[in-house]
Backbone as XML, in Angstrom:
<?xml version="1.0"?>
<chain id="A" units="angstrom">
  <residue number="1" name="UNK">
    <atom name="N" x="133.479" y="-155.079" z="15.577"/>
    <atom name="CA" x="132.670" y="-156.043" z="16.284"/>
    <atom name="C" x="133.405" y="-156.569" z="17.518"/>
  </residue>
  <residue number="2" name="UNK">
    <atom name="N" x="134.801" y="-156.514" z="17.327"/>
    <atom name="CA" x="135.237" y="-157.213" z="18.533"/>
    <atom name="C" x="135.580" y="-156.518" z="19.255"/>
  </residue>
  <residue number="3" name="UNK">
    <atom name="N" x="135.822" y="-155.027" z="19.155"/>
    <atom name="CA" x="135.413" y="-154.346" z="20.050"/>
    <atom name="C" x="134.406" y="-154.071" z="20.972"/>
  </residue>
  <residue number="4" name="UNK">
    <atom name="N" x="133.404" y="-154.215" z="20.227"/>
    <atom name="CA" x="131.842" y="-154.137" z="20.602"/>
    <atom name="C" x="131.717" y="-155.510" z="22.229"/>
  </residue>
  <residue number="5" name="UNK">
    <atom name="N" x="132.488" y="-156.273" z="21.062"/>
    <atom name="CA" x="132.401" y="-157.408" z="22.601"/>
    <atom name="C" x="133.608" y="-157.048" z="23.593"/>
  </residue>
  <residue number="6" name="UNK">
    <atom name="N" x="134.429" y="-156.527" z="23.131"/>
    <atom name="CA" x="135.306" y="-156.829" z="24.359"/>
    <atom name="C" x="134.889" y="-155.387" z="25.453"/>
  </residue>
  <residue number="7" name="UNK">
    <atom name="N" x="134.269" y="-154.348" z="24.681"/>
    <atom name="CA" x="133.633" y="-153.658" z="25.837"/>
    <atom name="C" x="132.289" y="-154.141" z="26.811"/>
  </residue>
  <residue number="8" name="UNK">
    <atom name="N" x="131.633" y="-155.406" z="26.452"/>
    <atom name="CA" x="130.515" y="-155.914" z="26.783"/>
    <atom name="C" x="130.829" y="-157.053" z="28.193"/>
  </residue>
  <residue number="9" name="UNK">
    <atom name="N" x="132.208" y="-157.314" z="27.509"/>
    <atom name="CA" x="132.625" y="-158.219" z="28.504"/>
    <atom name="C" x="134.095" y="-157.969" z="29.418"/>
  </residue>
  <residue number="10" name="UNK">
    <atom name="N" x="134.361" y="-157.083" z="29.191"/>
    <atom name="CA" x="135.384" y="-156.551" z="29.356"/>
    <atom name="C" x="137.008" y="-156.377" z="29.484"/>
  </residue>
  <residue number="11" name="UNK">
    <atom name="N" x="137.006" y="-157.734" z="28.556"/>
    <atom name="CA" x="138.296" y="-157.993" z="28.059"/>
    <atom name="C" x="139.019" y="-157.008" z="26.992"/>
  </residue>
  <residue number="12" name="UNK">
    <atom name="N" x="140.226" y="-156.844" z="27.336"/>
    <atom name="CA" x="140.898" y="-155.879" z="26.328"/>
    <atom name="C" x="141.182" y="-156.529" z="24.944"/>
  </residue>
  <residue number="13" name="UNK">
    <atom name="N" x="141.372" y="-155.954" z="23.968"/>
    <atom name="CA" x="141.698" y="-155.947" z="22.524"/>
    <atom name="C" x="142.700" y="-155.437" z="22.547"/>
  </residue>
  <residue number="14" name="UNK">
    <atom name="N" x="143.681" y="-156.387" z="21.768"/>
    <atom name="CA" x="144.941" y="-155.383" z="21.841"/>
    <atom name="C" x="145.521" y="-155.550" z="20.229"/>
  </residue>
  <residue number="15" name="UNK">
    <atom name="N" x="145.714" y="-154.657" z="19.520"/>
    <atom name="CA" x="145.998" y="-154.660" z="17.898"/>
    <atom name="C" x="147.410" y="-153.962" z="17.984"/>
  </residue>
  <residue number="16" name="UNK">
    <atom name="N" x="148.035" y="-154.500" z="17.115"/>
    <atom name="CA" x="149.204" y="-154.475" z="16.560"/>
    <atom name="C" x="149.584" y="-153.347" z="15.042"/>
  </residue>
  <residue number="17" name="UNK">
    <atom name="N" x="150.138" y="-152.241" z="15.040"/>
    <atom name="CA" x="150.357" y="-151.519" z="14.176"/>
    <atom name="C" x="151.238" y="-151.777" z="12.884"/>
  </residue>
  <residue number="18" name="UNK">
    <atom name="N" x="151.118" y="-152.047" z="11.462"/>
    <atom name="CA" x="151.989" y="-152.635" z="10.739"/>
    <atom name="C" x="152.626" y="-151.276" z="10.573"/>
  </residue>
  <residue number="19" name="UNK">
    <atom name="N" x="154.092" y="-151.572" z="10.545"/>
    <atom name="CA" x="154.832" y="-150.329" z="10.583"/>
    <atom name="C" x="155.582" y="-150.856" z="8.987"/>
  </residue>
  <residue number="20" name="UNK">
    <atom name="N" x="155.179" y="-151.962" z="8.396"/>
    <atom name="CA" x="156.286" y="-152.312" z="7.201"/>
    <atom name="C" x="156.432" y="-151.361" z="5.883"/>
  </residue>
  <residue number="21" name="UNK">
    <atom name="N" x="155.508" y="-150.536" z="6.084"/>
    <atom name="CA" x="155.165" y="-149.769" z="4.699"/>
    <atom name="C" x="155.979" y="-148.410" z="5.157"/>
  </residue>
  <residue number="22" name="UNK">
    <atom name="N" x="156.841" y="-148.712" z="6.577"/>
    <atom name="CA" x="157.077" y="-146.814" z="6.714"/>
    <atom name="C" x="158.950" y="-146.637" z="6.258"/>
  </residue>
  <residue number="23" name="UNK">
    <atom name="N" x="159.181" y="-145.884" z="5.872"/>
    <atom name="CA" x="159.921" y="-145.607" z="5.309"/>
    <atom name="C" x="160.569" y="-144.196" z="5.708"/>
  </residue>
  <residue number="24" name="UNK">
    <atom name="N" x="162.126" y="-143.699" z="5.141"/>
    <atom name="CA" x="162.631" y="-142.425" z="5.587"/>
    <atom name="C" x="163.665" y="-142.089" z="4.856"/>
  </residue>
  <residue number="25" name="UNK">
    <atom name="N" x="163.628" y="-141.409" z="4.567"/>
    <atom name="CA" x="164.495" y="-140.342" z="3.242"/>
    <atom name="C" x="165.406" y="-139.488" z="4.005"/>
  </residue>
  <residue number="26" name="UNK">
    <atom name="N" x="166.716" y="-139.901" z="3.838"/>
    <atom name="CA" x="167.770" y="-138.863" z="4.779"/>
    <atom name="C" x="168.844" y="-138.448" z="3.531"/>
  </residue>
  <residue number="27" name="UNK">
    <atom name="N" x="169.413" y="-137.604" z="3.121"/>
    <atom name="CA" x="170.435" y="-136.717" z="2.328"/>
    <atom name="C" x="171.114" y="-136.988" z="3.271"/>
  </residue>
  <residue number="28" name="UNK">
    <atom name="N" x="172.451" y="-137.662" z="2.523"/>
    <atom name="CA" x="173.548" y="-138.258" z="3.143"/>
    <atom name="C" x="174.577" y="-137.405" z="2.649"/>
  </residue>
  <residue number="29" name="UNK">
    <atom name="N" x="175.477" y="-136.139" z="2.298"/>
    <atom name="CA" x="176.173" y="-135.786" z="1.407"/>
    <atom name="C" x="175.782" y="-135.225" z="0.072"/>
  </residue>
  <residue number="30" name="UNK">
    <atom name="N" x="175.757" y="-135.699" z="-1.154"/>
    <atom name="CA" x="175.252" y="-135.631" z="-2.096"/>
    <atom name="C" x="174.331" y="-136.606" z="-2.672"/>
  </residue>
  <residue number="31" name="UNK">
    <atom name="N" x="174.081" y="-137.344" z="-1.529"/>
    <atom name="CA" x="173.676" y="-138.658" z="-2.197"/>
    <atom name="C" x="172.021" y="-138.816" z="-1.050"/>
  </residue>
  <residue number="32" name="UNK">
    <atom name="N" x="171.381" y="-139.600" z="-1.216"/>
    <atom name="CA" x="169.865" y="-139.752" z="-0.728"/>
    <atom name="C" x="169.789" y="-140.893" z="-0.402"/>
  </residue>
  <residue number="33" name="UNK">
    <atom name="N" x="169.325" y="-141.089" z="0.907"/>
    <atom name="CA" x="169.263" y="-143.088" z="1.735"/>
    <atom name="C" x="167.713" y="-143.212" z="1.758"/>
  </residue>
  <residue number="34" name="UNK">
    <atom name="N" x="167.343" y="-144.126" z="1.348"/>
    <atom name="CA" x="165.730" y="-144.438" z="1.846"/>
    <atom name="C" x="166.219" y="-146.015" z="2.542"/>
  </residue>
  <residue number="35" name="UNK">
    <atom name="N" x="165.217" y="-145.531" z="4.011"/>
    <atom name="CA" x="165.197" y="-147.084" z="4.367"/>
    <atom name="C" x="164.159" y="-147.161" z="4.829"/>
  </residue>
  <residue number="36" name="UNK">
    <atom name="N" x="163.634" y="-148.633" z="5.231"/>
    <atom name="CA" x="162.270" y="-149.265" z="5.777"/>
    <atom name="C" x="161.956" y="-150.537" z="5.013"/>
  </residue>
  <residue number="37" name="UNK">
    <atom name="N" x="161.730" y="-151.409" z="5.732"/>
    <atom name="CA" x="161.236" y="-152.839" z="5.756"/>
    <atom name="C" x="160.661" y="-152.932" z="4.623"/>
  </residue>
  <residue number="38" name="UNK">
    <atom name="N" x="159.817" y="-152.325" z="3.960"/>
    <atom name="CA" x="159.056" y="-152.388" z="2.874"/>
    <atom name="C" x="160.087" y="-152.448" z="1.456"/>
  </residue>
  <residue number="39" name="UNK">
    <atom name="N" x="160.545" y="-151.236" z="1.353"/>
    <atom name="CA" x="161.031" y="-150.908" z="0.653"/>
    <atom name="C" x="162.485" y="-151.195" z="0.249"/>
  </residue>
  <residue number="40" name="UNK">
    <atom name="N" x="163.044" y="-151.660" z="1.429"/>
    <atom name="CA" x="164.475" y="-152.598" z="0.901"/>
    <atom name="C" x="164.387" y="-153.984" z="0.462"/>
  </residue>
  <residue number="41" name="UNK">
    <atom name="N" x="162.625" y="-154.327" z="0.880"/>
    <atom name="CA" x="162.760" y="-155.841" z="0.415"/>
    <atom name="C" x="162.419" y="-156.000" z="-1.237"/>
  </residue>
  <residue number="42" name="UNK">
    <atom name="N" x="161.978" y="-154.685" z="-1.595"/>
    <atom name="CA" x="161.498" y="-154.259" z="-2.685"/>
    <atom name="C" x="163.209" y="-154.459" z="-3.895"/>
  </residue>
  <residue number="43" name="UNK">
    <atom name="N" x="163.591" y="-153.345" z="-3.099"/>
    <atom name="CA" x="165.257" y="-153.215" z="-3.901"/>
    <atom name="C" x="166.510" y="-154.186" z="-3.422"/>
  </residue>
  <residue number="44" name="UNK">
    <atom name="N" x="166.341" y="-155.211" z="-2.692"/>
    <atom name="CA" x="166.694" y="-156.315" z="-2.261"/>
    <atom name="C" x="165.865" y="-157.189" z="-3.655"/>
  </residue>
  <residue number="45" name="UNK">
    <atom name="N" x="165.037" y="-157.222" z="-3.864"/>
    <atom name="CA" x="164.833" y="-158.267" z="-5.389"/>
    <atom name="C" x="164.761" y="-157.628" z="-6.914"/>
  </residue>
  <residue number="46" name="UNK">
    <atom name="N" x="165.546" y="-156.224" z="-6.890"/>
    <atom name="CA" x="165.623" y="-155.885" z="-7.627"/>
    <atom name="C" x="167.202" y="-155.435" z="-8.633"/>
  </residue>
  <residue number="47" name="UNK">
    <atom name="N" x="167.207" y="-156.071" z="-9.539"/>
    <atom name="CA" x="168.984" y="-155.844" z="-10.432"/>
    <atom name="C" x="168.642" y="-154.611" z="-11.124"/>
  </residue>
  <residue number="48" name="UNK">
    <atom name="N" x="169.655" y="-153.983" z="-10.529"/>
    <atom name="CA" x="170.128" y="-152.167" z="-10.542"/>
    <atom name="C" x="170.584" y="-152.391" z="-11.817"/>
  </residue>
  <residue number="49" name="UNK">
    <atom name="N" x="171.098" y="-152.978" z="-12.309"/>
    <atom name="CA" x="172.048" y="-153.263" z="-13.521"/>
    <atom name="C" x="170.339" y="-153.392" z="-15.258"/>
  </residue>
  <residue number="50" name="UNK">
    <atom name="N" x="169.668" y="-153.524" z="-14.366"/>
    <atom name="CA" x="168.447" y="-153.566" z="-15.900"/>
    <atom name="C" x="167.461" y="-152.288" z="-15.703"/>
  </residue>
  <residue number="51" name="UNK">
    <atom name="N" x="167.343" y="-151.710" z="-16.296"/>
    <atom name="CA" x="166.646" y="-150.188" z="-16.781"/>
    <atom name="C" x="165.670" y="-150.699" z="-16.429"/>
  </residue>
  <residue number="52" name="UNK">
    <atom name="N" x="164.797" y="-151.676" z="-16.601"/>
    <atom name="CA" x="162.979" y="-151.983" z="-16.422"/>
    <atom name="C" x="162.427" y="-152.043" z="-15.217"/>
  </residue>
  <residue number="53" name="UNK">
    <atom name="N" x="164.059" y="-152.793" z="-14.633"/>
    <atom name="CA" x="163.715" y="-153.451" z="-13.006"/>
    <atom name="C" x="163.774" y="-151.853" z="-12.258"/>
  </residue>
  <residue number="54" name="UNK">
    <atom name="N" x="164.695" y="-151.242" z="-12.292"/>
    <atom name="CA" x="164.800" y="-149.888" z="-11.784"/>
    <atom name="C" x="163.671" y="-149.005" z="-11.866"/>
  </residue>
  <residue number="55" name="UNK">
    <atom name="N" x="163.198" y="-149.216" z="-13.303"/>
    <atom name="CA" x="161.691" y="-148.332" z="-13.334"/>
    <atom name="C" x="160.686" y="-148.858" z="-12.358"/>
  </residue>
  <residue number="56" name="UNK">
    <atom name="N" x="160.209" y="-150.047" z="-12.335"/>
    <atom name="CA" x="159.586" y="-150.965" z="-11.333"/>
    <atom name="C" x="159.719" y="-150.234" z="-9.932"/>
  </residue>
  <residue number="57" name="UNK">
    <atom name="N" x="160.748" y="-149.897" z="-9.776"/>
    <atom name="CA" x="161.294" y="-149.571" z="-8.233"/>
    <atom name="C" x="160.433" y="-148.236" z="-8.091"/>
  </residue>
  <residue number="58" name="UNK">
    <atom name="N" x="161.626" y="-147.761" z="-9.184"/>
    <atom name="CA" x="160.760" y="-145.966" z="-9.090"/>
    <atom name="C" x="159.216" y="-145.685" z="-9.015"/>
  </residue>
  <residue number="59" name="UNK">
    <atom name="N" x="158.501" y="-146.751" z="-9.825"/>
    <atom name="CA" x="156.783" y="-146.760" z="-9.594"/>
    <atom name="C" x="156.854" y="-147.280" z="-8.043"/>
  </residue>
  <residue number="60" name="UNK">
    <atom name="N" x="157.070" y="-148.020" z="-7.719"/>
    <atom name="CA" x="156.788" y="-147.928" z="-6.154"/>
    <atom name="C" x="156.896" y="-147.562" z="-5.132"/>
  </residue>
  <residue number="61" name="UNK">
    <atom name="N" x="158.443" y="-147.146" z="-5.774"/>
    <atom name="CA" x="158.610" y="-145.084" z="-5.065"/>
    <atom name="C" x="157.420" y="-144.854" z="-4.822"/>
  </residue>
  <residue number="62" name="UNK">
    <atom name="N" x="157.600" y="-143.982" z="-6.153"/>
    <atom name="CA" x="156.324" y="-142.845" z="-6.168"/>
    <atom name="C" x="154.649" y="-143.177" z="-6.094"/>
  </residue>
  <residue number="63" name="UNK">
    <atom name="N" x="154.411" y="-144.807" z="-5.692"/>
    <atom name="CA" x="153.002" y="-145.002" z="-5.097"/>
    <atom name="C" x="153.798" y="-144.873" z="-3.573"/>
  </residue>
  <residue number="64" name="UNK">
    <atom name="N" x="154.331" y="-145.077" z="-3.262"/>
    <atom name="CA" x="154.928" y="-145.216" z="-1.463"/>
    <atom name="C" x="154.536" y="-143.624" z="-1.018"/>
  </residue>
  <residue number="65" name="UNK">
    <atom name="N" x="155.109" y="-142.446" z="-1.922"/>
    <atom name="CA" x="154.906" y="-141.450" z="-1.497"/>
    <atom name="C" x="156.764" y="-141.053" z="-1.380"/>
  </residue>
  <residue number="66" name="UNK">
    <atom name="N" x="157.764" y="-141.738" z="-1.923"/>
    <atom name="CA" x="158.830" y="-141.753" z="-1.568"/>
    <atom name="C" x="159.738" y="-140.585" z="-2.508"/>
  </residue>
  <residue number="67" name="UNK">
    <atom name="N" x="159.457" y="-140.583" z="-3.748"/>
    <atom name="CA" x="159.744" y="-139.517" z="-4.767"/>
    <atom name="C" x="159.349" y="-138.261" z="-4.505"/>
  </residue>
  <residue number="68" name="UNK">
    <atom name="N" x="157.860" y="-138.096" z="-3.803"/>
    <atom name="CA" x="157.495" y="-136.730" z="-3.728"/>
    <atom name="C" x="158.294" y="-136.510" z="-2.408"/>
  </residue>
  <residue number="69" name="UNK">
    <atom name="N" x="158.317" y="-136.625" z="-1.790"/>
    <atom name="CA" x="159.310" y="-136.899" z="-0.390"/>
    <atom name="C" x="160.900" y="-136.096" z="-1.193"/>
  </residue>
  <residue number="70" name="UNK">
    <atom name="N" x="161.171" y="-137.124" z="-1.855"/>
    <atom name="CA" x="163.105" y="-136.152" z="-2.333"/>
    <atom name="C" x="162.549" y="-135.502" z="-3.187"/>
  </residue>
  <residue number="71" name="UNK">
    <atom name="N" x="161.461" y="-135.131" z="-3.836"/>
    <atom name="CA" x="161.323" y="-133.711" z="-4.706"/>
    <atom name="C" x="161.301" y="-132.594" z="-3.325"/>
  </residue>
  <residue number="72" name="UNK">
    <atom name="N" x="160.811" y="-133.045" z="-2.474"/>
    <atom name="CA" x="160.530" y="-131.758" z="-1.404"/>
    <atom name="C" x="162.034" y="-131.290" z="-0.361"/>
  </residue>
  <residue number="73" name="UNK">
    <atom name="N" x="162.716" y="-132.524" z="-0.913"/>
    <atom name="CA" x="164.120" y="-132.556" z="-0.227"/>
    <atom name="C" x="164.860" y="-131.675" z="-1.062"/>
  </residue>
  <residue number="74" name="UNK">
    <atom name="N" x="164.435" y="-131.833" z="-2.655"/>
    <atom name="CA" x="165.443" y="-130.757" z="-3.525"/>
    <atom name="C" x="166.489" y="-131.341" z="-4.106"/>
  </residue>
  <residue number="75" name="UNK">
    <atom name="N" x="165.912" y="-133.070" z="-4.368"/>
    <atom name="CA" x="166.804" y="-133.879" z="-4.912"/>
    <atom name="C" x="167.228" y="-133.420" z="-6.796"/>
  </residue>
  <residue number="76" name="UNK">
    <atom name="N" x="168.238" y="-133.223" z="-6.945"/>
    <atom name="CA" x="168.447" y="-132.945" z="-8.204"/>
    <atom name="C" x="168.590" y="-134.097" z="-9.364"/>
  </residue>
  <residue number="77" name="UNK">
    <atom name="N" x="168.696" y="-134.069" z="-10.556"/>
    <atom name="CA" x="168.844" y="-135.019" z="-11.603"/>
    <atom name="C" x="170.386" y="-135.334" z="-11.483"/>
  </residue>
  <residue number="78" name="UNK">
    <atom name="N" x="171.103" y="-136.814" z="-11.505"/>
    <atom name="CA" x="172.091" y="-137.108" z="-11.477"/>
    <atom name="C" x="172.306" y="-137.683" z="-9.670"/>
  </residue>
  <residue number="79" name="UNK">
    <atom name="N" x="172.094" y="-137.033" z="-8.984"/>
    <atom name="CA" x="172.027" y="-137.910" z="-7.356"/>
    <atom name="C" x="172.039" y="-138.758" z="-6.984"/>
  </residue>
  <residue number="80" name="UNK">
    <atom name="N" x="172.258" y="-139.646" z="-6.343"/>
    <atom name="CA" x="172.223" y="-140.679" z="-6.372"/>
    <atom name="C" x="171.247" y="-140.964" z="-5.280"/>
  </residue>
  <residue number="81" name="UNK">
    <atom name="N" x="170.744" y="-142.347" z="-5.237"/>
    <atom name="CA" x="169.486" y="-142.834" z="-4.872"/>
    <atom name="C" x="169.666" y="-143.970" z="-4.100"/>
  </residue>
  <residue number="82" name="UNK">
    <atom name="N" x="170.328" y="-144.165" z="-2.863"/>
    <atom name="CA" x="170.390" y="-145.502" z="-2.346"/>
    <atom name="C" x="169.335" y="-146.040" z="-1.513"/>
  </residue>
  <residue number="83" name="UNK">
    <atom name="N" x="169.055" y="-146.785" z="-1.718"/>
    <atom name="CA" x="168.393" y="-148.071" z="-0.467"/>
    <atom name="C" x="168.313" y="-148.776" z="0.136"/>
  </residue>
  <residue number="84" name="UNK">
    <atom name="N" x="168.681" y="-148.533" z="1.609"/>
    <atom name="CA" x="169.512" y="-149.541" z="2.360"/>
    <atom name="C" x="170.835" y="-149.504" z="1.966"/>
  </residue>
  <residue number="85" name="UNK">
    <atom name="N" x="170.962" y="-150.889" z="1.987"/>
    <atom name="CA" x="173.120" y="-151.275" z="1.585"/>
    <atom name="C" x="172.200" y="-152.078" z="0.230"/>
  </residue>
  <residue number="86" name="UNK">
    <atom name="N" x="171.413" y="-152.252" z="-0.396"/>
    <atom name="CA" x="171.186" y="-153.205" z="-1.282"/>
    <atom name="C" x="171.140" y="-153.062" z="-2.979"/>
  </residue>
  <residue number="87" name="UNK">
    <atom name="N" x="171.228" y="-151.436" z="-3.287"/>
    <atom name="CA" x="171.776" y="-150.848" z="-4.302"/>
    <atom name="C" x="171.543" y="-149.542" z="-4.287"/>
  </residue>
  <residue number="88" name="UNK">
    <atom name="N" x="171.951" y="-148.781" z="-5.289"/>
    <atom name="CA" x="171.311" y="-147.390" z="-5.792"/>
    <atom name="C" x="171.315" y="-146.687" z="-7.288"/>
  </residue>
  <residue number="89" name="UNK">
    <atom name="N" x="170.821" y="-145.757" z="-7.595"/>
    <atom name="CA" x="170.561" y="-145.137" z="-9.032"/>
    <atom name="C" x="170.481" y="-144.154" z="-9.034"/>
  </residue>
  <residue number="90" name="UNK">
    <atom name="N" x="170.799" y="-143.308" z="-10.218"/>
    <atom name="CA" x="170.984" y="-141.793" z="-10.062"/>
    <atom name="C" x="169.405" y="-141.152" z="-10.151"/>
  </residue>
  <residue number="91" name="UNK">
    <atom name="N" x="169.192" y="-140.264" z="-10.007"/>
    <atom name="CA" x="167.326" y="-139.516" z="-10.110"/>
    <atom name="C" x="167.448" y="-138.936" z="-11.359"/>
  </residue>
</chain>
């Protein structure tokens, strides 16, 4: 709709792209970095140290699209899994 008007009157619209959900998977060595705004604030409130909280993470991995991402990387079992500087876990 506000498009509709701003072509009527001819003022520009100008929208803003949320980039917080984007994220990037780099193989560091033997080890796997994910970073992005979203997702460190995620593992920023999460204690690496409790099995439940970690699962938590991993489901939002893999709704993010972030797991199928290091399956296609060729991430193996035992790897390690960091995020950001704010912790990590093996796959």
């Amino acid at each position: 709709k506000a498009e509709k008007q701003a072509e009527k009157t001819g003022i520009p619209v100008i929208t803003l792209t949320d980039t917080t959900g984007q994220w990037k998977a780099v193989k560091d060595g033997e080890a796997f970095v994910i970073t992005g705004p979203k997702i460190e604030q995620f593992a920023k409130r999460t204690d690496f140290t409790n099995d439940e909280a970690v699962q938590r993470l991993r489901d939002i991995m893999k709704k993010m699209g972030i797991m199928h991402e290091l399956l296609r990387q060729d991430v193996l079992p035992g790897q390690t899994i960091r995020i950001g500087d704010h912790g990590s876990f093996s796959y």
